[in-house]
C-alpha positions, 0 to 999 in steps of 0.5 A: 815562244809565246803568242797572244791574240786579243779581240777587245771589243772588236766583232765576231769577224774580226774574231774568227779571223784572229782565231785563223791567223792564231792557229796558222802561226802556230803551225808554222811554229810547230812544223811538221808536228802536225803533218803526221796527224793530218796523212793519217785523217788524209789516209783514212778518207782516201781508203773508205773512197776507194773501197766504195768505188772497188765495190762498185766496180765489183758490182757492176761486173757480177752484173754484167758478167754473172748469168741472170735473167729477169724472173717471171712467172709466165716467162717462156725461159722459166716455166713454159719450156720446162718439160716436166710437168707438161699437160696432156692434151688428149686429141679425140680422132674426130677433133677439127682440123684446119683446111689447106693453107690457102695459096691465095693469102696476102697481108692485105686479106688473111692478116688482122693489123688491127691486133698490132696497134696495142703496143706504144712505139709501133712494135708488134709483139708476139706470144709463144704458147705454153708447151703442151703434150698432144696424143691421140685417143691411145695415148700416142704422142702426136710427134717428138720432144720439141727439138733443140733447135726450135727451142732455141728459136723460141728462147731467142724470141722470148729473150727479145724485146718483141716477146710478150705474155700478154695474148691480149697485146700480142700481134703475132702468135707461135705455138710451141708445136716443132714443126721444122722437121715434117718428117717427124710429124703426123700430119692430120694430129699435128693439124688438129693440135693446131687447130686446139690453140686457144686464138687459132682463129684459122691461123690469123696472125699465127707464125710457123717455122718449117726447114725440112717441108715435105716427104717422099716421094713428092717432097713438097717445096711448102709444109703438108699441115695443113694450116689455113691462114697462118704465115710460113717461114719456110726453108724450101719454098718454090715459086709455086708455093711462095706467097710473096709478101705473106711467107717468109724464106728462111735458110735451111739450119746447118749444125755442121757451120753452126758448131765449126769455128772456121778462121777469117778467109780474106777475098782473093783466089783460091786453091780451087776455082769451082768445088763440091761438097754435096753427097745426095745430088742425082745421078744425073747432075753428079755426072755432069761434075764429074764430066767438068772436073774430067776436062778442067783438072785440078781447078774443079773439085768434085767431092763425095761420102765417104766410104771407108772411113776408120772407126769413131770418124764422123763421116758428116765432117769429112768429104772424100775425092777417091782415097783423098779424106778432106776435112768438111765445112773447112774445105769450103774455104779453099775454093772461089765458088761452091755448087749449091745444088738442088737435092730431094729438096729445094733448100738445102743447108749447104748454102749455109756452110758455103756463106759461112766459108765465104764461098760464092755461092752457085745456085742451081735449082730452078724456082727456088726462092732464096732466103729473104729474097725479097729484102736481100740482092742475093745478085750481089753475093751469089751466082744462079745458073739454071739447071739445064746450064749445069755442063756450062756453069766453068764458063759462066763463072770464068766471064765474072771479072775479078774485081766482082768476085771478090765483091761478092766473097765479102758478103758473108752470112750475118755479117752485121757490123757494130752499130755503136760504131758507124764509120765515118766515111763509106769504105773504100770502092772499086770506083766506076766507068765512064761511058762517053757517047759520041759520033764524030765530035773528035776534038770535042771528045779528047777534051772530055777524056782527058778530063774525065781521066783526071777523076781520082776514083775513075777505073775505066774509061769506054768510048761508045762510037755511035758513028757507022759511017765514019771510023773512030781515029787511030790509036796514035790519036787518042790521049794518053790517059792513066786508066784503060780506054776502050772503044766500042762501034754499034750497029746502030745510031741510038742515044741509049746505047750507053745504057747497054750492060757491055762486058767491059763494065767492072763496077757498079757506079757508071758515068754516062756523059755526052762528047759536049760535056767540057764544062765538068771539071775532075773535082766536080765529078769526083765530088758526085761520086763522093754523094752517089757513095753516100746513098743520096737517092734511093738505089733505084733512082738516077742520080743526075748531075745535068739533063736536057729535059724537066725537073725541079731540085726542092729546097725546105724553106727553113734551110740557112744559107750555106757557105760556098764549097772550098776550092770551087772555081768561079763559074761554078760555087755552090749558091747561098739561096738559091729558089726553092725550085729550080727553073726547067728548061723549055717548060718554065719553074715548077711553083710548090708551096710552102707546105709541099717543099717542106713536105718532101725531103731537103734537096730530095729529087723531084722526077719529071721525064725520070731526070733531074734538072741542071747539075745539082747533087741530091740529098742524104743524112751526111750531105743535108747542107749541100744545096746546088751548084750554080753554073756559070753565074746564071739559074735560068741558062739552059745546058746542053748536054748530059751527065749521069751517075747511075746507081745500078749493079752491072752484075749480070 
């Protein structure tokens, strides 16, 4: 069969088009003719694309996986840290030596700020000298190889985004002198060592790292070297030798947690309530243990070294009661709480073990400053007892509620979570305790009881009976609500009774309210829970939903109206725009202008008298859009009574 196309005169469009039509007939003719022909083009093109993402991929994976660093010729990691070919510094017997570090130290007298302002974004940067050999006039080495341990120190700094090799742009300066063991140290050459660095300058600006400080028989909670102006990072500190804000308390290493893989231990009861592990305590204190696990039996579990161990046993890992061998750090996990007692020295690295076995910590050692106190609430991970409590420590331990120890259980050492991976809504809590002052306004009360009762994450409820002339009603009279309900009488008739930390309060979050208070409703107070989870105010702050005295709730003038809360009943809805301060009662508004309220946060509180005007729920990252709630169609309606969400642990 045969086909003609003819153009003619026709246009070079038409001609194209009739060359397309052409060859379509013709395939169609042909049939799959030429199917085979096109699989083949089809499969050449799908296998050289394949082939270039397969060697993508293998590539990028040799990149991730395949070890590598970035080279560089001043880099700690290549040529500072290598020990071979490490100059010698002679130290002459009458080199300069730093005076005594000086207790009297602040940022704001012996720290230099103006050497941190180099680097962009505000990120201080530190230097690490080159490792040198110090030796004395008879060629005496000045102290030990520098230790693994602070190798990896300096390594870990080094590898991280504040190293630099640029002494010109650095805000702080380590030297690579290991001074973590002072017992491995001579004490005026190590001195003298330091003062030898090229921008000691009295030891501005320059770090030191110390755990094990001092030496018998004082043993010296801060390290003997003298060092002038430098910073401490210390592992034993005492109130004595801390200068708050200047030195830095760091726990003492552990090899034994470091390098033992111990499995996930969940909160809850254990095999042992009290245990431990300590071997070089003082006689004294190893008595009083034992006067406790004597009396409590198999609830206390005083532990020991080992004395008869078989050959090639590490007696480090292993603990013993008696003839009874334990395995050590493991055992740790058997118990609720664990003695960190103090030793010849302040710091001791058991505290490391113990946070690492998600044992609750019990501290007993007087003026010891924990680890990064001064960032850390160690109240919410630990239990300190003072020495002189060692024989009543059973009993302090056994009034702690349930609920708060394992609160406690879940703070484990280093336990950061993965920050590509925030959830999306806080975890779930224990709730709080509403605290509901009265006097005699019975039938006022019940009505807020079985309102209040209502709140979902409600855990108790406390009924402070201000009334020392009248009786609180029979049991038979009370509502019947679903959570507990206690009732405590005071001695005395004083509004702040319900800001006494009563042994019935489990939980961190507390509702103070009046008996007048029948205007809340259960979603609303659940609804100020919700924020108060949400970190709304600083932790500090009150965070009050309704108050007799002053205050303003500031709103940026740039903020849109808002749509009302769903489900809110009439009377009580969120305003589209409300002012931008509210009006205090019996004072008038607070007047801010522009500049100041776009100044302070969006809806952030404004203290007057420390309380908050009217009920208005404050501001965080999560709720930017919440403005206020309005109260029975009016702003200017005073309110009697108060509510209050304290934000304040009752951890004793």
């Amino acid at each position: 069969m045969t086909m003609i196309c003819t153009t003619g005169s026709q246009e070079w469009e038409e001609e194209a088009v009739c060359v397309i039509m052409c060859a379509s007939v013709k395939y169609n003719i042909r049939g799959p003719a030429l199917i085979p022909r096109m699989k083949t083009k089809h499969r050449i093109y799908y296998i050289t694309l394949f082939s270039i993402v397969l060697l993508g991929l293998i590539a990028t994976g040799m990149f991730q996986f395949w070890p590598h660093s970035i080279e560089s010729s001043s880099d700690w990691n290549v040529e500072k840290r290598s020990v071979r070919d490490v100059p010698v510094v002679r130290l002459p017997a009458d080199s300069p030596s730093p005076e005594r570090g000086d207790l009297s130290c602040r940022m704001h007298t012996c720290f230099d700020v103006y050497r941190c302002g180099f680097n962009p974004k505000n990120k201080i940067k530190v230097y690490i000298y080159s490792l040198k050999k110090y030796v004395d006039d008879a060629g005496v080495p000045v102290s030990n190889t520098i230790s693994r341990e602070y190798n990896e120190l300096l390594t870990a700094i080094s590898d991280s985004d504040y190293y630099t090799d640029d002494i010109t742009r650095a805000c702080l300066f380590v030297p690579s002198i290991d001074v973590l063991n002072q017992n491995t140290l001579r004490i005026k050459e190590t001195a003298q060592a330091l003062g030898q660095l090229s921008r000691w300058d009295r030891g501005t600006n320059h770090l030191l790292f110390n755990m094990l400080p001092g030496g018998p028989p004082d043993y010296n909670t801060a390290l003997d070297v003298p060092r002038d102006r430098a910073l401490l990072a210390g592992g034993g500190f005492s109130t004595w030798t801390y200068r708050q804000g200047y030195d830095v308390s760091i726990p003492v290493y552990s090899p034994l947690s470091a390098e033992v893989d111990l499995p996930e231990k969940g909160p809850g009861p254990r095999r042992y309530f009290l245990l431990s592990s300590q071997m070089a305590i003082h006689p004294e204190y190893r008595e009083d243990l034992d006067a406790l696990q004597a009396r409590h039996g198999e609830s206390v579990l005083v532990l020991d070294k080992c004395t008869n161990l078989s050959e090639g046993v590490l007696w480090v890992r292993k603990r013993c009661r008696e003839h009874q061998v334990y395995d050590y750090p493991q055992v740790l996990q058997e118990a609720t709480f664990c003695v960190v007692l103090r030793g010849a020295r302040l710091g001791q690295a058991v505290l490391s073990d113990v946070l690492r076995a998600s044992c609750v910590p019990v501290v007993i050692a007087d003026s010891y400053i924990l680890p990064f106190s001064e960032v850390l609430d160690w109240k919410r991970a630990s239990v300190v007892v003072p020495e002189e409590k060692i024989s009543d420590v059973y009993g302090i331990l056994q009034s702690i509620p349930q609920r708060q120890i394992e609160e406690m259980q879940r703070q484990k050492w280093s336990s950061v979570s993965n920050p590509l991976f925030l959830p999306l809504i806080p975890p779930q809590s224990q709730g709080f305790t509403a605290i509901v002052l009265t006097y005699d306004r019975v039938e006022s009360l019940f009505r807020v009881i079985t309102e209040v009762s209502k709140v979902p994450s409600l855990s108790k409820l406390l009924v402070v009976w201000n009334n020392q002339n009248k009786n609180p009603p029979e049991d038979s009279l009370w509502p019947k609500i679903r959570v507990p309900l206690k009732v405590v009488r005071t001695a005395e008739n004083k509004l702040s009774n319900r800001f006494f930390p009563y042994d019935e309060i489990e939980t961190e979050a507390v509702l103070a309210i009046d008996d007048d208070i029948i205007m809340l409703t259960s979603d609303e107070l659940q609804f100020g829970y919700e924020v108060r989870r949400f970190q709304t105010c600083l932790p500090t702050h009150l965070a009050t939903m309704l108050s007799r005295a002053g205050g303003a709730v500031v709103r940026a003038e740039n903020q849109g109206p808002l749509p009302p809360r769903p489900g809110s009943r009439e009377g009580s809805t969120f305003a589209s725009s409300p002012p931008a301060a509210w009006p205090c009662s019996q004072r008038g508004p607070e007047v801010l202008s522009a500049e100041e309220a776009a100044r302070r946060r969006p809806y952030s509180c404004v203290p007057r008298y420390k309380s908050f005007h009217a009920r208005t729920l404050l501001s965080s990252p999560v709720f930017t859009e919440i403005q206020s709630l309005q109260v029975q169609g009016s702003w200017n309606k005073p309110l009697r009574g108060r509510s209050t969400l304290l934000d304040a642990s009752i951890a004793g």
